[in-house]
C-alpha positions in Angstrom: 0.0 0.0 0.0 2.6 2.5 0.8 6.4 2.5 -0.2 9.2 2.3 2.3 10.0 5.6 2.4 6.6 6.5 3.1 6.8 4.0 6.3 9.6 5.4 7.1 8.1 8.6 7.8 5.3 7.6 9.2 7.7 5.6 11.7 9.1 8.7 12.6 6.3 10.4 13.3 5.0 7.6 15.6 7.7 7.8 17.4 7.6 11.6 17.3 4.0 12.0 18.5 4.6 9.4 21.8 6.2 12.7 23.3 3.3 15.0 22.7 1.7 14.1 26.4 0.4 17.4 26.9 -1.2 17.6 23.3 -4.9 16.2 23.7 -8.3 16.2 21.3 -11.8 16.3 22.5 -14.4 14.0 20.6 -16.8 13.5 23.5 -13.6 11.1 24.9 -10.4 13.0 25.3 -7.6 11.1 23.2 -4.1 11.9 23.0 -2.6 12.8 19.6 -0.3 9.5 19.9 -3.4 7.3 20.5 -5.9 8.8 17.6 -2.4 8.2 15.7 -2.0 4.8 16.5 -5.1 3.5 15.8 -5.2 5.4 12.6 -1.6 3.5 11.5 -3.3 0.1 12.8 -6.0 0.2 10.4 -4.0 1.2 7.8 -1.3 -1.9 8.4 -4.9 -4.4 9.3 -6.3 -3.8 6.0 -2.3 -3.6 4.4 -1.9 -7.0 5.7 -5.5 -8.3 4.7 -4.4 -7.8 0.9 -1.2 -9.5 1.3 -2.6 -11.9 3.3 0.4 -11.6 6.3 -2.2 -11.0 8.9 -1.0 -12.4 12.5 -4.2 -13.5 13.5 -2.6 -15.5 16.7 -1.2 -11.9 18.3 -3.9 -9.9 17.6 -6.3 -12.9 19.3 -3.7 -12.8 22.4 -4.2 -9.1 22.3 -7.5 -8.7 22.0 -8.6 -11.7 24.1 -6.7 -10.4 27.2 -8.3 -7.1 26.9 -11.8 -8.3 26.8 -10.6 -10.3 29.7 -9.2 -8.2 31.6 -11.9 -5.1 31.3 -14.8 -7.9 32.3 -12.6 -8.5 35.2 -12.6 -4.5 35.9 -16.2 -4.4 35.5 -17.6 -7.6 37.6 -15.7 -5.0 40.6 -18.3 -3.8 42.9 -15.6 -1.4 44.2 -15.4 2.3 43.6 -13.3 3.3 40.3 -12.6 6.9 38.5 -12.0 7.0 34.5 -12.3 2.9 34.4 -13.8 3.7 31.0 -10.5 5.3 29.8 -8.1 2.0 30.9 -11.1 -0.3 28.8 -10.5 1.9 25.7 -6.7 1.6 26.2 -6.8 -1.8 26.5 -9.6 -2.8 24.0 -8.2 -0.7 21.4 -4.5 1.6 22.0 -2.6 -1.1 23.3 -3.3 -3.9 21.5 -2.5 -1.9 18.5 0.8 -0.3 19.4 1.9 -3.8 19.8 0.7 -4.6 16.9 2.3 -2.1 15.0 5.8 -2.3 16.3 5.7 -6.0 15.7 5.1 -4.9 12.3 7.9 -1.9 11.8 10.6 -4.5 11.0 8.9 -5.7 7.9 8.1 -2.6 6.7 11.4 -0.5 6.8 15.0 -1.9 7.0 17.4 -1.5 9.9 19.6 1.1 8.8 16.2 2.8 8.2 14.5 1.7 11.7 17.8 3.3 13.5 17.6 6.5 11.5 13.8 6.7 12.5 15.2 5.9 16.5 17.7 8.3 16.3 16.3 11.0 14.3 13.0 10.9 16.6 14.8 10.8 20.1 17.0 13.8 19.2 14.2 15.8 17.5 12.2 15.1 21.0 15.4 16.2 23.2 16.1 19.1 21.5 12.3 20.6 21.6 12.9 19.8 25.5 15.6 22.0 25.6 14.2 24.9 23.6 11.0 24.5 25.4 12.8 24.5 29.0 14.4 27.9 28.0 11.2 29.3 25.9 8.6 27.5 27.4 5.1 27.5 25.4 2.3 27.1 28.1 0.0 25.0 25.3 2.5 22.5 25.6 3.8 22.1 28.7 2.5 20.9 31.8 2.6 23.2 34.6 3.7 21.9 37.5 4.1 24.8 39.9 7.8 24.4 41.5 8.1 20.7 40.3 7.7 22.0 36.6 11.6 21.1 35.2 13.0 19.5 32.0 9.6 17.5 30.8 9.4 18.4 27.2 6.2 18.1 26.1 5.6 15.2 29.0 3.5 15.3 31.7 6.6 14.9 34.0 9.9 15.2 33.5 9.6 11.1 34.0 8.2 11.2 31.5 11.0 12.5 29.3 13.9 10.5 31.0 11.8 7.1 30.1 11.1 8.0 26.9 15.1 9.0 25.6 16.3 5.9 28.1 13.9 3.8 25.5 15.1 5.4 22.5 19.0 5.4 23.7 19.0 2.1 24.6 17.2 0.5 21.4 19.7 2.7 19.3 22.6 0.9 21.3 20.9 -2.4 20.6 19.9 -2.1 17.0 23.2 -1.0 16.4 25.2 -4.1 18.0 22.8 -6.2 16.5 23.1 -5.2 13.1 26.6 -4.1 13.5 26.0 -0.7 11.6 28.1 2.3 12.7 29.0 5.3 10.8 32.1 5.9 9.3 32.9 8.6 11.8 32.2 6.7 15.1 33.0 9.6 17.3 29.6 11.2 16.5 27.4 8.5 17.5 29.3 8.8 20.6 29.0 12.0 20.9 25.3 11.7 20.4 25.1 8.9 23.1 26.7 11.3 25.5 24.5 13.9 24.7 21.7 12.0 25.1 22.5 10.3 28.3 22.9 13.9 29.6 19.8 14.8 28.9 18.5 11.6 30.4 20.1 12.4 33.9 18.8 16.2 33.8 15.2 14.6 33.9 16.8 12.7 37.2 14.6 9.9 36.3 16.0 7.6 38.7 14.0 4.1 37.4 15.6 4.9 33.5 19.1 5.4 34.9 19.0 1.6 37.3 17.6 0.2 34.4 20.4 1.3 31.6 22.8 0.8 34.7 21.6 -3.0 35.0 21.0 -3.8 31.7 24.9 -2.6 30.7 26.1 -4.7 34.1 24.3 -7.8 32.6 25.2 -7.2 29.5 29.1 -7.4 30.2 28.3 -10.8 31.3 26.4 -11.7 28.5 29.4 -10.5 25.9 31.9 -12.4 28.4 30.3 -15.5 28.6 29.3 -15.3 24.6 33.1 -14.6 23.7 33.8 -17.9 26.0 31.4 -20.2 23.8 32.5 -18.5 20.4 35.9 -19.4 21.3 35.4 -23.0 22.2 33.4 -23.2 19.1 36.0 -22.3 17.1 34.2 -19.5 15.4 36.6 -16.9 16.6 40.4 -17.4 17.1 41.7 -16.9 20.9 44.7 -14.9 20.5 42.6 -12.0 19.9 40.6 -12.9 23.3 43.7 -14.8 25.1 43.5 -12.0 27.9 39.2 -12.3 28.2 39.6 -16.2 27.6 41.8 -16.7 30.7 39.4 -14.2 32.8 36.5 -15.8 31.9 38.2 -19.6 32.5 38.8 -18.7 36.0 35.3 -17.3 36.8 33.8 -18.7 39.5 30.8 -17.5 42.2 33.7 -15.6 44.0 35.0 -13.8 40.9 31.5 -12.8 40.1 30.4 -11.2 43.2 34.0 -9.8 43.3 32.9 -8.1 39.8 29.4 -7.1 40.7 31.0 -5.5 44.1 33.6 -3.4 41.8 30.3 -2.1 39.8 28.4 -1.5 42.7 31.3 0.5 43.9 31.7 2.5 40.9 28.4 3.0 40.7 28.2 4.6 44.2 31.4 6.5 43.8 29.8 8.2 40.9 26.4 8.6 42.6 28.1 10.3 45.6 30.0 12.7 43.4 26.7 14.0 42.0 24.9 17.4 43.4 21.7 15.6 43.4 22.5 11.9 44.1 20.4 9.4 42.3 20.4 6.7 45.7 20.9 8.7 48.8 19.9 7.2 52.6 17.9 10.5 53.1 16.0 9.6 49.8 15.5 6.1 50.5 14.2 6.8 53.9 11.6 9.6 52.9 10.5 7.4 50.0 9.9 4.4 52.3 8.3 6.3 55.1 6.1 8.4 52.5 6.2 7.5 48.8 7.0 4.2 47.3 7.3 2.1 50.4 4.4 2.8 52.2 2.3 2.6 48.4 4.2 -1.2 48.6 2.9 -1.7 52.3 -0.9 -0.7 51.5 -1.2 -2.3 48.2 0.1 -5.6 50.0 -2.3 -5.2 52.6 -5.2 -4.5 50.0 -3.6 -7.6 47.8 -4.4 -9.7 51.3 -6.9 -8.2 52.1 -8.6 -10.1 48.5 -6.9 -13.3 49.4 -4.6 -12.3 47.1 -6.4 -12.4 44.2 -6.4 -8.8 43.7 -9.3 -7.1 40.8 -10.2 -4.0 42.5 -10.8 -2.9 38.9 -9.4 -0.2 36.8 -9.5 3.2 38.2 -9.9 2.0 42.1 -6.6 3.1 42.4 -7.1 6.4 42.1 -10.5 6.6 43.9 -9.1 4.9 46.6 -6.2 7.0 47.1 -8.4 10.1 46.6 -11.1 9.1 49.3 -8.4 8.2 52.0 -5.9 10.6 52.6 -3.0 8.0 53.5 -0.2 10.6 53.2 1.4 8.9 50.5 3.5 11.4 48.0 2.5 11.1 44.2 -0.7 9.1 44.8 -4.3 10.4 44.9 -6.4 12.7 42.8 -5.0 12.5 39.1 -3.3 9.6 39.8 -4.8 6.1 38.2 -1.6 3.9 39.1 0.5 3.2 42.0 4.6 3.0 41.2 4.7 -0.5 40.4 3.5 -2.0 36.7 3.1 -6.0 37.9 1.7 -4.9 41.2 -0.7 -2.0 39.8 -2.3 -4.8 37.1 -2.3 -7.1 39.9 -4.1 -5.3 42.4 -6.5 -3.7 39.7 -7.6 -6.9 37.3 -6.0 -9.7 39.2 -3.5 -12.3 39.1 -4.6 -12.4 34.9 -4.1 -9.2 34.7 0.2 -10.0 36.0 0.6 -13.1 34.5 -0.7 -10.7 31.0 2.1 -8.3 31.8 4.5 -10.9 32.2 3.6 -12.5 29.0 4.1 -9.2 27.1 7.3 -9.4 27.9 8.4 -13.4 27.1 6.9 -13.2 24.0 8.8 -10.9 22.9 11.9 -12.3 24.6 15.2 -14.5 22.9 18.5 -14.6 24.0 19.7 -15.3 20.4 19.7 -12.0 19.7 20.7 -8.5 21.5 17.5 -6.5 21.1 15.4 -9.3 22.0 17.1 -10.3 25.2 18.2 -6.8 26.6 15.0 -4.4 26.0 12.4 -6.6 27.6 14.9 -7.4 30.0 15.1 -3.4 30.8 11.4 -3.0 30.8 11.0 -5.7 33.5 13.6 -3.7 35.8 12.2 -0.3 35.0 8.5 -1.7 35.2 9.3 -2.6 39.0 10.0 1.1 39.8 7.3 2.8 37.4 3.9 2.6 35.8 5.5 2.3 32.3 3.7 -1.0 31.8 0.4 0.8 30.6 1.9 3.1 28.4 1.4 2.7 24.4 5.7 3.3 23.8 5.9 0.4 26.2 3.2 -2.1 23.7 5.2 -0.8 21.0 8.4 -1.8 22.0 7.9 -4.9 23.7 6.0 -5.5 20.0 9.0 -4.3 18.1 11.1 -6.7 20.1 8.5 -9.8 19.3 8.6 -8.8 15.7 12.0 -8.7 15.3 11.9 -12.1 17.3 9.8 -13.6 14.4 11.9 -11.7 11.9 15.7 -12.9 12.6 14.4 -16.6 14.0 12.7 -17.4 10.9 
């Protein structure tokens, strides 16, 4: 239906749009631009794919079955609930589709093309964010009083750190996997540098422990992978005589020793920071009021259902609205608690996490870099944020399950 330079663009501005939080449309139902967007693209590829006949009838059936599933679930709740309507919509229809189309996007445009889309989208986005931090334009920003910082177009600045440590990270990957660099290698450095900059003025601390773990385990990964290469021959030792003999002697001791010396670094560079990422002052306020006390009530409402959870969607925020628990970051405005496996948990039940953690296997192979490192990152971050019901999340996690289908075939 359309050629590939035409899906290219329309890639990009996909991409593009997921920034534009603050930008909404009013049809009766408020939609975001991204989400009138999406759907718009899905029934362009659903009809696309009904000519040529490449329909994946079992994914969209996952999809769509969950969703109907999990919005029956939401509704059979006696319990009180603000905007459920909005998270059945989501599910029924935005979600299902941004997965969809990103398990698409690698047989519509190649890979060089797919990381100039990445690339070209993620520095568009971070350098609006800095011309709208300096020249702010109050239609498109979010005005947080005295928390108002580097957001972007993003409803926090969050918002903005998750969305460049998604698009920095599947750059990195794309390019290892593919092995396609520039001829002048110092730029896309000096692009990752910038961007990782911009990353830590959003002081989005969930992004930052995810890239941090995800490069940790991938050290290992390349460590262990040079090892079986080399005993299978496919690669000569002298040129990994020094790694081979490292890697030989690795034992449970070694590897703690290792993980202690990144801890260590890690912590030497945190302390050298103005505004810390892990301090014990942060810790203990966020235990006493924000994130561990929202653990210890949503445990206590998860027992409190014999575990089952399926308070529906929307109870969170009605429930931290109507009791004023002191909790910082949850209540009016707020429709999910800090925690993506718990929040599905405690909203459509134990379906609703073993859904969340099937988005993320299917998508998942450790045959290839992508695959095994970017759901891999979204199950850390996931732990720390709500990113789990956000449409660049399904469109990812889809991404990595279509290029899953695409190299394994």
């Amino acid at each position: 239906m359309f050629s590939e330079r035409v899906w290219i663009l329309l890639i990009i501005l996909l991409f593009f749009s997921l920034s534009l939080e603050t930008v909404k449309l009013h049809f009766g139902i408020t939609f975001r631009v991204v989400q009138l967007y999406i759907l718009v693209l899905f029934a362009i590829l659903i009809i696309e794919d009904l000519i040529k006949r490449t329909l994946d009838i079992k994914i969209l059936l996952f999809l769509f079955s969950f969703g109907m599933l999990l919005s029956l679930i939401s509704l059979n709740s006696n319990y009180m609930k603000i905007g459920e309507y909005k998270f059945i919509i989501k599910y029924l229809s935005v979600l299902p589709a941004a997965f969809y189309i990103g398990s698409k996007i690698p047989t519509k445009i190649k890979p060089k093309d797919l990381i100039f889309a990445v690339e070209l989208s993620v520095l568009l986005v971070s350098l609006f964010a800095i011309y709208l931090y300096y020249f702010p334009i109050p239609s498109l920003i979010h005005d947080r009083g005295a928390l108002t910082g580097f957001q972007g177009t993003f409803w926090e600045s969050g918002g903005l750190g998750g969305y460049m440590a998604i698009f920095f990270l599947s750059s990195v990957l794309l390019r290892l996997n593919y092995n396609i660099w520039p001829k002048r290698k110092y730029l896309i450095f000096l692009f990752y540098v910038f961007l990782i900059s911009c990353i830590f003025a959003t002081h989005k601390k969930a992004a930052m422990l995810g890239l941090i773990s995800v490069g940790v385990l991938f050290i290992f990964y390349k460590m262990f992978l040079t090892i079986k290469l080399i005993k299978a021959g496919k690669i000569q030792l002298q040129r990994y005589l020094f790694l081979y003999k490292i890697i030989q002697r690795l034992n449970i001791k070694v590897t703690i020793f290792l993980l202690l010396i990144s801890l260590i670094t890690f912590f030497v560079i945190n302390a050298s920071l103005e505004n810390p990422i892990i301090s014990k002052e942060i810790l203990e306020h966020k235990w006493e009021n924000e994130r561990g006390k929202a653990f210890r009530v949503t445990l206590s409402l998860l027992q409190e259902s014999n575990w089952l959870g399926g308070y529906g969607w929307g109870f969170v925020e009605a429930y931290f609205s109507t009791y004023d628990l002191g909790i910082i970051g949850l209540g009016e405005g707020v429709s999910m608690i800090f925690n993506s496996f718990l929040d599905m948990w405690l909203s459509v039940g134990i379906l609703g996490l073993i859904y969340s953690l099937l988005l993320i296997l299917i998508g998942f192979s450790y045959k290839h870099l992508f695959t095994t490192f970017f759901p891999t990152y979204f199950f850390i971050v996931a732990n720390f944020n709500p990113i789990g019901a956000g449409e660049i999340s399904y469109l990812f996690l889809g991404l990595s399950y279509g290029l899953k289908k695409l190299l394994n075939s």
